[in-house]
C-alpha positions in Angstrom: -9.5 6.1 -1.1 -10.2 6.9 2.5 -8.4 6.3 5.4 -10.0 3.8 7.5 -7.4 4.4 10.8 -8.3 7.9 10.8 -12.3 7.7 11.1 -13.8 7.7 14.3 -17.4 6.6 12.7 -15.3 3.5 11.0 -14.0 2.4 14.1 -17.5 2.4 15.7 -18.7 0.5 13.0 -16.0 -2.0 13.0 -16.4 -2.8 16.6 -20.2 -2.9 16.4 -19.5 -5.3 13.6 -17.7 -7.9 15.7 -20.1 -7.3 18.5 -23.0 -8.5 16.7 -20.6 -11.4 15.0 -20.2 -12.5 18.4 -24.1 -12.6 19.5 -25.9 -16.2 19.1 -22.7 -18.0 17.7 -22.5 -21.9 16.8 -19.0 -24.0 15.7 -19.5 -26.4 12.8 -16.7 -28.8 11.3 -15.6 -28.1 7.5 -12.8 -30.6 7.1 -11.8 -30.1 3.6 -11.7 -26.3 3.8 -7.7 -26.1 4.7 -6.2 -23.1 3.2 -2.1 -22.6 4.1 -1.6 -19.1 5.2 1.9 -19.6 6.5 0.6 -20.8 10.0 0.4 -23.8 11.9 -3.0 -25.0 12.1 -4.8 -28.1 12.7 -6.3 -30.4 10.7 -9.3 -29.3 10.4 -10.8 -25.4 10.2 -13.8 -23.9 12.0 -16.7 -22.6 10.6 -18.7 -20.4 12.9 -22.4 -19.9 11.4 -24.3 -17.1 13.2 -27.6 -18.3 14.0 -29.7 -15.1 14.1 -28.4 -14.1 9.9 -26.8 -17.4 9.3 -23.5 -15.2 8.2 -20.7 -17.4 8.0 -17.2 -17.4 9.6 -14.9 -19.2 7.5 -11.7 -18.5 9.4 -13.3 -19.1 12.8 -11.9 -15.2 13.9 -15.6 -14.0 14.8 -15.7 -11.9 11.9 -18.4 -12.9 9.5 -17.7 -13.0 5.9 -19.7 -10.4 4.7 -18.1 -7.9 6.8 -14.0 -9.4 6.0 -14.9 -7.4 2.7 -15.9 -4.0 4.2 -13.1 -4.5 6.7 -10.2 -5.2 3.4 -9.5 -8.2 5.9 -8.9 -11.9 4.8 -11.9 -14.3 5.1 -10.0 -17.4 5.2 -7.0 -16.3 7.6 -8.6 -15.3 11.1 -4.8 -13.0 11.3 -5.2 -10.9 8.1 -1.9 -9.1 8.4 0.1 -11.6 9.9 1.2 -9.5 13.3 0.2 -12.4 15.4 -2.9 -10.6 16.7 -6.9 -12.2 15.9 -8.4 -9.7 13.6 -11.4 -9.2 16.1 -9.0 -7.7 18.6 -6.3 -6.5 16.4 -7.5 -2.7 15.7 -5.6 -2.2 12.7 -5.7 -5.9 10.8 -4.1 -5.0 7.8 -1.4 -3.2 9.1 1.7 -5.2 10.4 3.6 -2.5 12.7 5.5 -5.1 14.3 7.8 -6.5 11.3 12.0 -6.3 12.0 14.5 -6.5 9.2 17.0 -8.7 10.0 20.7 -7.5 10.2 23.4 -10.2 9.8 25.6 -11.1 6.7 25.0 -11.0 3.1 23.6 -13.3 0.8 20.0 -13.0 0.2 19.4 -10.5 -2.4 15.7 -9.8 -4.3 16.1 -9.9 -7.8 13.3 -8.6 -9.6 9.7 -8.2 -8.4 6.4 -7.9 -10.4 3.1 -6.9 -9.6 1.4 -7.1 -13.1 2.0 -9.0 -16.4 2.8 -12.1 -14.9 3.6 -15.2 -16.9 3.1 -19.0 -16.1 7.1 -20.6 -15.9 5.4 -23.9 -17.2 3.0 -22.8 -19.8 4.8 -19.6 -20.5 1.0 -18.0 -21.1 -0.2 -15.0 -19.1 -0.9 -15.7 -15.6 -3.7 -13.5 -13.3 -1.6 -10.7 -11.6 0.1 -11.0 -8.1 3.0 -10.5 -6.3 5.8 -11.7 -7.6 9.3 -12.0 -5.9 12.5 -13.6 -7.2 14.5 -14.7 -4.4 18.6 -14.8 -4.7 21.2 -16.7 -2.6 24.7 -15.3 -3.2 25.7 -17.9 -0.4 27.3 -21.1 -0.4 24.8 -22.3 2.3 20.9 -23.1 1.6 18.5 -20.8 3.5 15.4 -21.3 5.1 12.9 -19.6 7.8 12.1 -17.0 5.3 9.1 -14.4 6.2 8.2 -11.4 3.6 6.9 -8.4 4.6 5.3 -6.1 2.1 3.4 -2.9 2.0 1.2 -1.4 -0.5 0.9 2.1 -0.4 -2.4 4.0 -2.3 -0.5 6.8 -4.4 -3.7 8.4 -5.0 -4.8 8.8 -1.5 -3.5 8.4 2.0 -4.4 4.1 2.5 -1.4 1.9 3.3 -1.3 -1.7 4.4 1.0 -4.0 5.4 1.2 -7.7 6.0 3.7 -10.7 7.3 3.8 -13.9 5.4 5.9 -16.4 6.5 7.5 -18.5 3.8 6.9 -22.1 5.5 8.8 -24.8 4.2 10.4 -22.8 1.1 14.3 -23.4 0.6 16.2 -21.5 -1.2 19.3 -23.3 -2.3 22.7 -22.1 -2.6 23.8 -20.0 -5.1 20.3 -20.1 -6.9 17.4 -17.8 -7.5 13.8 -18.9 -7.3 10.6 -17.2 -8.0 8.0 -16.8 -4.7 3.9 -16.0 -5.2 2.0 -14.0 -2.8 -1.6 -14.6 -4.4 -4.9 -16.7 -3.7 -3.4 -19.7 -4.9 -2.7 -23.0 -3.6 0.4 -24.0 -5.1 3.7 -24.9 -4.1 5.8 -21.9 -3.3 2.4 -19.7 -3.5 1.7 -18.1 0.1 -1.4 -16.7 0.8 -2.8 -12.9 0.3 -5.4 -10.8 1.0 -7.9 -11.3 -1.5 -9.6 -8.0 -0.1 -6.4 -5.9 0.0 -5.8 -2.4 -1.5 -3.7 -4.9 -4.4 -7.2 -6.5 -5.3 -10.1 -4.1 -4.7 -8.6 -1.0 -5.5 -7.9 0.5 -9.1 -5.5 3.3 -7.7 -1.7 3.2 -8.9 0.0 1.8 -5.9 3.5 1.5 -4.7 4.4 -1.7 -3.5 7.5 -2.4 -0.8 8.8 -6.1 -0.3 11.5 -7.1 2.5 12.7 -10.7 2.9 13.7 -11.9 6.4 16.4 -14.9 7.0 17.6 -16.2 9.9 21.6 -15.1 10.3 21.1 -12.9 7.1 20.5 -9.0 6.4 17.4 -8.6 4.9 16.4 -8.1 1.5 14.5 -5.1 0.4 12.6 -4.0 -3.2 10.1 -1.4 -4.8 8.0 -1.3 -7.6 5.5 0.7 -8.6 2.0 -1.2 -9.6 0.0 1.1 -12.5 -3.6 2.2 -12.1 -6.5 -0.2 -12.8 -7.8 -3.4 -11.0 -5.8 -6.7 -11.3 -6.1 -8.8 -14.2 -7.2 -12.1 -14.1 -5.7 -14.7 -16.7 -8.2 -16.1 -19.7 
């Protein structure tokens, strides 16, 4: 797997890319397209259709979608790594370098994490692989404002990625442990992922860091290794 930071050529594609994204550019409305990446949006997302190629935008961040791909960036989340930069100016968008484990007491702990062989709490049948973190509060106190951070590191080659989720609205109550999703999913306590990320389009073993953030709490950190091969989908 290359190493996309490290090419000059790349780079000159890349921004060539979003130059021509930019060229001949209309705004349409697509009201039912919402998608919760962990960000405060309104009620309605942008579609920008360019009208030379009539290559969509879905996320309104003057990438088209047919180059999100090529780029490993998201197509429906216009900040792919969550660093609070527009992934047509950001020039590494799937690398969060701006992330800050928190340093206060204890109490938030990661139990377990799993990146394959997933299982469906309610139907207890196999569920399509993702990111899997159970959460642990040792306090007596609930906790909220939760962000993860996690990075997925290419063992057979030199690639890593990195990306901030913020856990909106999740509680984690006292002493209790609860299960979070980082995967394509729109379900409750599922936050959105890269659907173009090393963890999706690559079939390299990779190594896979999480951190939890909390407000007035040390952070939380875990590693797991995920096993060669692409990312099963359930039946």
């Amino acid at each position: 797997m290359r190493n996309y930071k490290n090419l000059i050529p790349i780079s000159l594609l890349f921004f060539a890319i979003l130059w021509l994204a930019s060229c001949n550019q209309s705004v349409v409305s697509n009201p039912s397209g919402k998608i919760d990446t962990g960000k405060t949006s309104s009620s309605t997302n942008n579609v920008i259709v360019n009208n030379s190629t009539n290559a969509t935008d879905s996320d309104g961040d003057w990438v088209p979608d047919n180059a999100e791909k090529l780029l490993w960036t998201d197509p429906n989340n216009p900040d792919t790594d969550g660093d609070g930069q527009n992934d047509k100016i950001d020039t590494n968008p799937t690398l969060a370098e701006n992330f800050v484990p928190s340093v206060w007491i204890d109490g938030l702990k990661i139990k377990e994490i799993l990146v394959e062989n997933n299982v469906d709490p309610i139907s207890k049948k196999i569920a399509s692989d993702h990111l899997e973190v159970s959460l642990n509060n040792t306090s007596s106190k609930e906790i909220k404002n939760l962000t993860a951070y996690y990075k997925l590191s290419d063992l057979s080659g030199s690639t890593v990625q990195s990306f901030i989720v913020p856990l909106k609205n999740f509680v984690l109550k006292a002493n209790s442990t609860e299960n979070i999703h980082i995967d394509i999913k729109d379900w409750l306590n599922h936050f959105r992922a890269d659907p173009n990320s090393l963890y999706y389009l690559s079939k390299n073993p990779l190594k896979v860091d999480v951190t939890v953030n909390a407000v007035w709490y040390k952070a939380a950190t875990l590693s797991i290794n995920k096993d060669a091969g692409w990312a099963e989908l359930a039946d």
